[in-house]
C-alpha positions as CSV (number, residue, x, y, z in Angstrom):
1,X,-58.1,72.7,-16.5
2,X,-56.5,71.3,-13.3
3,X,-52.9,71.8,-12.2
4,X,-52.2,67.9,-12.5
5,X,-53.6,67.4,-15.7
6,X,-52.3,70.4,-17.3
7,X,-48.5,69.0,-16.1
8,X,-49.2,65.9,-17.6
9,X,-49.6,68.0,-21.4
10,X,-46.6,69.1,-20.5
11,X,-44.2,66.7,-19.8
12,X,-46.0,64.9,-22.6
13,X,-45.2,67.8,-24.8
14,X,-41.8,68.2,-23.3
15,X,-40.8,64.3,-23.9
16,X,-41.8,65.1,-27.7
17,X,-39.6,67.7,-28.3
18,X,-36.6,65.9,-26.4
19,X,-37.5,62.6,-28.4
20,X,-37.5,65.1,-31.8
21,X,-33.8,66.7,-30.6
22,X,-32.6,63.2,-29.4
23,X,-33.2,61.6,-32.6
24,X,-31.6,64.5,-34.6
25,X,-28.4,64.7,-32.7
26,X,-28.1,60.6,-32.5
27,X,-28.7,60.7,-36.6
28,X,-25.9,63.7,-36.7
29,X,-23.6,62.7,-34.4
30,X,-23.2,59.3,-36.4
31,X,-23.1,61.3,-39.4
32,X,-20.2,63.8,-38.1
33,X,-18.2,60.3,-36.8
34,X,-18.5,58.6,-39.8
35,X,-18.2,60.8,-42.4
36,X,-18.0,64.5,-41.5
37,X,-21.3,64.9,-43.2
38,X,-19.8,66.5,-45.7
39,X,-19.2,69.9,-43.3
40,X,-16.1,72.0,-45.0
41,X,-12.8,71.1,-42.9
42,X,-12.0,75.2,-42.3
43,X,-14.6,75.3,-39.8
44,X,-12.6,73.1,-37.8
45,X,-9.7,75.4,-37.4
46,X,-11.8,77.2,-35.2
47,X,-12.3,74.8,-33.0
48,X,-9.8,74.0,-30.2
49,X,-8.1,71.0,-29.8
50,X,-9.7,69.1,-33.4
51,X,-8.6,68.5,-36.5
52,X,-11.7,66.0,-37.6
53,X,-15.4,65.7,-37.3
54,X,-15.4,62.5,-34.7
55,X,-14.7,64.2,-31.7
56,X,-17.8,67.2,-32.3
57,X,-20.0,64.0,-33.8
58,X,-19.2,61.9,-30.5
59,X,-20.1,64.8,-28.2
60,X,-23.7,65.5,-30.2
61,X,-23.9,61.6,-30.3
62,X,-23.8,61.5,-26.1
63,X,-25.1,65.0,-24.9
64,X,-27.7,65.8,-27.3
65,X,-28.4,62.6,-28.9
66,X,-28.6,60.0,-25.6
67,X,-28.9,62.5,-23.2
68,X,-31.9,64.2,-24.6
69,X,-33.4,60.4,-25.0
70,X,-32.6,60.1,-21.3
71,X,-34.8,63.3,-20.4
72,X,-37.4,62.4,-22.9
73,X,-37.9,58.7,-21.4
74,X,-38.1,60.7,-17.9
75,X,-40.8,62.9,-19.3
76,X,-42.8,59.6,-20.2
77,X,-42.7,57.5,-17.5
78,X,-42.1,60.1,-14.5
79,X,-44.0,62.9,-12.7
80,X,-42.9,66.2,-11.0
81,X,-39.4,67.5,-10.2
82,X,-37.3,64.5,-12.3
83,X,-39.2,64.8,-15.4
84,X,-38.8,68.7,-15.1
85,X,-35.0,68.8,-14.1
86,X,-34.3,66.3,-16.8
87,X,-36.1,68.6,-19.6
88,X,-34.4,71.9,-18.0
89,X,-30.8,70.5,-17.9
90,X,-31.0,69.1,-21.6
91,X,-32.9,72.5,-22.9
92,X,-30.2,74.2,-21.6
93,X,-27.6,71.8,-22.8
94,X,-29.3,72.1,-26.4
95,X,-29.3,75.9,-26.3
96,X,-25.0,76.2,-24.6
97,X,-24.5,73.7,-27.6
98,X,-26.1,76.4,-30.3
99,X,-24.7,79.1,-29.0
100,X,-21.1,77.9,-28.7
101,X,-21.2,76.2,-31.9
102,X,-22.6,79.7,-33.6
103,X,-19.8,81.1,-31.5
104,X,-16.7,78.5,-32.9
105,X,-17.9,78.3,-36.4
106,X,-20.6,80.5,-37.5
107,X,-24.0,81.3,-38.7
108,X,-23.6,78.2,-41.0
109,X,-27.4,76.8,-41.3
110,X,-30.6,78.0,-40.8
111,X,-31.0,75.4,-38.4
112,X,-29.3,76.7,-36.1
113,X,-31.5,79.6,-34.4
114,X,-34.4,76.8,-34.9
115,X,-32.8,74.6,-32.7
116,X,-31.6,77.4,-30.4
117,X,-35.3,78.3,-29.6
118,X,-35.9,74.8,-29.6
119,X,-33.8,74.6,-26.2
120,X,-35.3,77.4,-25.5
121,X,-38.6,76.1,-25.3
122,X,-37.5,73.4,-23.4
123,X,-36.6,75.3,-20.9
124,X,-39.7,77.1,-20.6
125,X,-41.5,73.6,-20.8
126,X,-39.6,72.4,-17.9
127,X,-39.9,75.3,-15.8
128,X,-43.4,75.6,-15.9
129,X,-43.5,72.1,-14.6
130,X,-41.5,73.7,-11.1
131,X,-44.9,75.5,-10.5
């Protein structure tokens, strides 16, 4: 398969997964401003600087949530080195976010690691699109 053809699977691919995590994190992040989404209130005393859900909900909401939607529309409608640094930034946004949150409260859900090599493979995506 040619080069050009085979990037174009990719950022397709890549756009998917970044649609998949920004409509996740935009569903959560409400969920965490609105109503805590029912997450026990001690994990928040080991987190700096907040004593409610809204502030880690509003940070999901913009980073994961729009700012994956952002690299996934720039997966869709452009070609080469935007559509790949778009996808590499928010994999490696998705997989900080994991691993500081794993850090701050826990090994609380199994979706955690999935999401982890979620960002992961974002990453990978988006640097194979470099080549």
């Amino acid at each position: 398969m040619e080069v050009g053809k085979m990037h174009r699977y990719v950022r397709v691919l890549l756009g998917c997964i970044l649609a998949f995590v920004s409509v996740g994190a935009l569903a959560g992040g409400i969920g965490l401003m609105v109503n805590g989404l029912d997450m026990p209130e001690e994990y928040l005393e080991r987190i700096p600087f907040v004593s409610r859900w809204f502030i880690p909900g509003l940070l999901l909401f913009i980073f994961n949530g729009i700012g994956s939607g952002w690299a996934a529309y720039w997966c869709f409608t452009h070609r080469g080195k935007q559509a790949a640094a778009a996808g590499l930034l928010f994999g490696i946004v998705l997989t900080v976010w994991i691993i500081v949150q794993v850090i701050l409260i826990g090994f609380v859900s199994p979706l955690q690691p999935i999401y982890g090599v979620i960002g992961l493979i974002e990453i990978f995506l988006a640097s194979s699109l470099y080549k």
